[in-house]
C-alpha positions as CSV (number, residue, x, y, z in Angstrom):
1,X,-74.9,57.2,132.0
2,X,-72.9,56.3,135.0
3,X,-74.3,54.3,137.4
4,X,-75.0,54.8,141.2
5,X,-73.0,51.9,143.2
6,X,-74.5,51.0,145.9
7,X,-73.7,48.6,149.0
8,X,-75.7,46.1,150.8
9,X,-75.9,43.7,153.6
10,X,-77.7,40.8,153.7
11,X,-78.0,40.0,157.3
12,X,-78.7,37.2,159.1
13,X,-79.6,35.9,162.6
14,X,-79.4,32.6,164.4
15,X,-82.7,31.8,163.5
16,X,-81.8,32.1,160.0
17,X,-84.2,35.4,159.6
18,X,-82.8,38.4,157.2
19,X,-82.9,41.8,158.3
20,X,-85.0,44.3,156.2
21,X,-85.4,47.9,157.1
22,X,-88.3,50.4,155.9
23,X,-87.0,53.8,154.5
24,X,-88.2,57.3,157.2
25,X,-90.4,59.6,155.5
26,X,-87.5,61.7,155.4
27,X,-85.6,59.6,152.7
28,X,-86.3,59.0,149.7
29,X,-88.7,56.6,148.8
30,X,-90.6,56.2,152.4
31,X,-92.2,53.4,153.6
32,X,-90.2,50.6,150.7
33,X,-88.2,47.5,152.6
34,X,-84.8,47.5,151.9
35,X,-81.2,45.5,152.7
36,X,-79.3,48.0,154.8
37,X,-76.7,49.8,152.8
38,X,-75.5,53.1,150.8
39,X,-73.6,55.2,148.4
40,X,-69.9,53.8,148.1
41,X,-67.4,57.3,149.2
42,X,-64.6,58.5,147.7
43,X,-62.0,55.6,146.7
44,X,-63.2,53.2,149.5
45,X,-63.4,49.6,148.9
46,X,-67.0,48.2,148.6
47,X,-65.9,45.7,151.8
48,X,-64.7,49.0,153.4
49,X,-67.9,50.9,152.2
50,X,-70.3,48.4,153.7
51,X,-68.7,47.8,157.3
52,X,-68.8,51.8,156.9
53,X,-72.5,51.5,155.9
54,X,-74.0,49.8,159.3
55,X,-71.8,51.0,161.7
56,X,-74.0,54.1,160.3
57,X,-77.2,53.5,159.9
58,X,-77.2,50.4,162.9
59,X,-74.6,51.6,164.7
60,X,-73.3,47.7,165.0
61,X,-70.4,45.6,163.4
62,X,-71.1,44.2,160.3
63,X,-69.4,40.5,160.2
64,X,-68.9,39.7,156.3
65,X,-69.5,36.0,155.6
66,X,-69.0,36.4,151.9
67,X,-70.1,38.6,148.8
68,X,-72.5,37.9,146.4
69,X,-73.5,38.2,143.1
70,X,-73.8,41.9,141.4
71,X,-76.7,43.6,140.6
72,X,-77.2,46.1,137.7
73,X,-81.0,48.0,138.0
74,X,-82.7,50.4,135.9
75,X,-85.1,52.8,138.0
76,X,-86.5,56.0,136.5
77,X,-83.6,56.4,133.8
78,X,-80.8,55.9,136.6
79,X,-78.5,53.1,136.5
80,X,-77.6,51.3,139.8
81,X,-75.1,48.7,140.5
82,X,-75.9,46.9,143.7
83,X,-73.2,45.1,145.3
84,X,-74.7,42.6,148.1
85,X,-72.6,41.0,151.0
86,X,-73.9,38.2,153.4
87,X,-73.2,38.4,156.9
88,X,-74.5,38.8,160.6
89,X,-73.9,41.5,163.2
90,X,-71.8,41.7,166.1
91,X,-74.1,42.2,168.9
92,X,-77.9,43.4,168.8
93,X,-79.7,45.9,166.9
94,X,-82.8,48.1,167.5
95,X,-82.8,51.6,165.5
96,X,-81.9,52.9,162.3
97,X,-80.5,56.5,161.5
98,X,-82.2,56.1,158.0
99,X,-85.2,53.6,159.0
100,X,-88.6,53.7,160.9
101,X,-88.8,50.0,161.3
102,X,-86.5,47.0,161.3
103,X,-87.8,43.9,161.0
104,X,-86.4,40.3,161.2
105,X,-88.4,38.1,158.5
106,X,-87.9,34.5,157.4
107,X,-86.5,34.5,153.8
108,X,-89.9,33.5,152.1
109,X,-91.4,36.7,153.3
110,X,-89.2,38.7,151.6
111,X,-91.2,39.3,148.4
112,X,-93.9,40.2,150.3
113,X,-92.7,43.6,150.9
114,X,-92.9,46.6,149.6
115,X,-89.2,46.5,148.3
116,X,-87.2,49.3,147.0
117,X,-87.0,48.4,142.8
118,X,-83.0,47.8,143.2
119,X,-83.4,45.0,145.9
120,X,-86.3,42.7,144.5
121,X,-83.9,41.4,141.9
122,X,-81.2,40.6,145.0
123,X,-84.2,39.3,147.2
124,X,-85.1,37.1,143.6
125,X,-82.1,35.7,143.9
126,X,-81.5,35.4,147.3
127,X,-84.4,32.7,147.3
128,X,-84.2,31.1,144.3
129,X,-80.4,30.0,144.9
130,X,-81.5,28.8,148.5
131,X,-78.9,30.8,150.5
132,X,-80.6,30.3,153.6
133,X,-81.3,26.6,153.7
């Protein structure tokens, strides 16, 4: 089975809050939380795919600070490999093409979400490695 590679962004403000974004109705899976991201295209780079990514959906520049660990997910007999970057935007944000709602949260709240099954083991890590400290 091939896996789906997907990008994401881990973003982060001056007050050390992480953006998460809740999927439209019209997506799939509506209403989950979820690091901003998508579907790598063609032979792009996953670097190139995720400055790519939130110019999209955010319509902002996406600053990468560093990459982190790989993700490989199992969700309903599909195969995802989640490849999250840290980093922080250039300039503000208010709406999402793919989103209702974007919320900056502190770091703890994270799990408390109703986050999409690919991203709770990046949000899992994310807080037991204390990136945010």
């Amino acid at each position: 089975m091939n896996s789906i590679v997907i990008v994401c962004a881990v973003i982060t403000n001056e007050q050390n809050k992480i953006l998460l974004c809740r999927r439209s109705v019209k997506k799939a899976n509506p209403g989950k939380w979820e690091f901003p991201g998508g579907k790598l295209e063609g032979n792009e780079s996953s670097e190139q795919a995720i400055i790519r990514e939130i110019e999209e959906e955010l319509d902002a520049e996406f600053i990468i600070q560093k990459p982190l660990k790989s993700f490989h997910v199992e969700v309903d007999a599909q195969s995802f490999t989640l490849i999250p970057f840290l980093g922080k935007l250039s300039g503000s944000v208010s709406q999402s093409t793919d989103h209702d709602c974007l919320e900056w949260i502190e770091p703890k709240e994270m799990l408390r979400k109703d986050l999409t099954l690919p991203d709770i083991p990046l949000a899992c890590y994310l807080l037991e490695n204390d990136l945010f400290i």
